[in-house]
C-alpha positions in Angstrom: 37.4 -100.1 95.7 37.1 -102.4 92.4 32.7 -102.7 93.3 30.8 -100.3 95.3 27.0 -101.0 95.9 24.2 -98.7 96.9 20.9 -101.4 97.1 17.7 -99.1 97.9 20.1 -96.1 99.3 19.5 -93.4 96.6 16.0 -93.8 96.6 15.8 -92.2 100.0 18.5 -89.5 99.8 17.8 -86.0 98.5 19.6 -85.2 95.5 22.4 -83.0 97.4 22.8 -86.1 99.1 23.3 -88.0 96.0 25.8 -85.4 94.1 28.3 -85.0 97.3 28.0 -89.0 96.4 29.3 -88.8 93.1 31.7 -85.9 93.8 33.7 -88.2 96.0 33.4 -91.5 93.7 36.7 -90.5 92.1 38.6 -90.6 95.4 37.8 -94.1 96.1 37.2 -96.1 92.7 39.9 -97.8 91.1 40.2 -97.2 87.4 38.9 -100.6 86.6 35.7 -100.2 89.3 32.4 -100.6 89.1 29.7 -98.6 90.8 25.7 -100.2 90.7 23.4 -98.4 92.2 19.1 -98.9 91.9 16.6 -95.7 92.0 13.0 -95.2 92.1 12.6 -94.3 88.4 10.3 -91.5 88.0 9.7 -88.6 84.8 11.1 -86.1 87.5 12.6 -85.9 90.5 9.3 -86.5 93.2 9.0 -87.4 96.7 6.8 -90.1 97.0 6.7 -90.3 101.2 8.9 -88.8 103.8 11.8 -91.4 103.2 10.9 -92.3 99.3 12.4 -90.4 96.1 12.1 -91.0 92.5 14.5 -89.8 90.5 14.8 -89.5 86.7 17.6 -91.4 84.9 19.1 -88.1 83.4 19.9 -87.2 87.1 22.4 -90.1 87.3 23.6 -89.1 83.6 23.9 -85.6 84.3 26.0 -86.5 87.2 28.1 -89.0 86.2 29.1 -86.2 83.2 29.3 -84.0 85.8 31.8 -86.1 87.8 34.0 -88.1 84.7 32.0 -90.9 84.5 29.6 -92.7 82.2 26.5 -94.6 83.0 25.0 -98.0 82.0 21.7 -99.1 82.5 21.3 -102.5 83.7 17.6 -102.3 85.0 16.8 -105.1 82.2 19.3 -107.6 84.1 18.2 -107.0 87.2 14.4 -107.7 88.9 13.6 -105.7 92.2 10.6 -106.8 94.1 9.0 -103.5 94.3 10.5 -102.0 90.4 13.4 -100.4 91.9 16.0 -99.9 88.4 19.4 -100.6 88.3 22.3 -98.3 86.8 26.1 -98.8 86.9 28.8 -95.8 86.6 32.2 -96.5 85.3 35.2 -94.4 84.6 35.2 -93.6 80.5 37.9 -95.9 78.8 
C-alpha cells in the first residue's frame, strides 16, 4: 500500500496489539508509503476505560526504530474533536 490509516484504532488496542502492528508494516508498505496513525497522548502508557488507552509518543518512536522506520509528528496539522494526536511512520530515505 502507498497510505495506510488507523483513525481512533490505536487508542483502543493494548500495546502487543500495536507492535505485532508495526512488525508486519514492512510486509505491506511500499517504499514510498505513508503510514498516519492518531493516539491518545498520555506521559505513560494508561488505560483510561475498558476500551480507552493513552499512549506516550516514545512508544510509537521506540517502535518504529524497532521496526526500520521513522516517525513524524503531525498532531499540529491535524484537529480531532476529542484531542486525539496524529503521527505518521515512513521508511528512512
Amino acid at each position: 500500500f502507498d497510505y495506510l490509516l488507523a483513525q481512533s484504532v490505536f487508542s483502543h488496542l493494548l500495546p502487543e496489539h500495536i507492535e505485532e502492528c508495526f512488525a508486519h508494516l514492512d510486509s505491506v508498505m511500499t517504499a514510498e508509503a505513508r503510514f498516519f496513525f492518531t493516539r491518545h497522548p498520555g506521559t505513560e502508557f494508561r488505560q483510561r476505560s475498558q476500551t480507552d488507552f493513552e499512549y506516550p509518543k516514545s512508544f510509537f518512536e521506540n517502535l518504529a526504530a524497532k521496526h526500520g522506520f521513522t516517525l513524524q509528528d503531525y498532531s499540529d496539522e491535524y484537529q480531532h474533536p476529542r484531542g486525539q494526536r496524529m503521527l505518521m511512520v515512513v521508511r528512512p530515505e
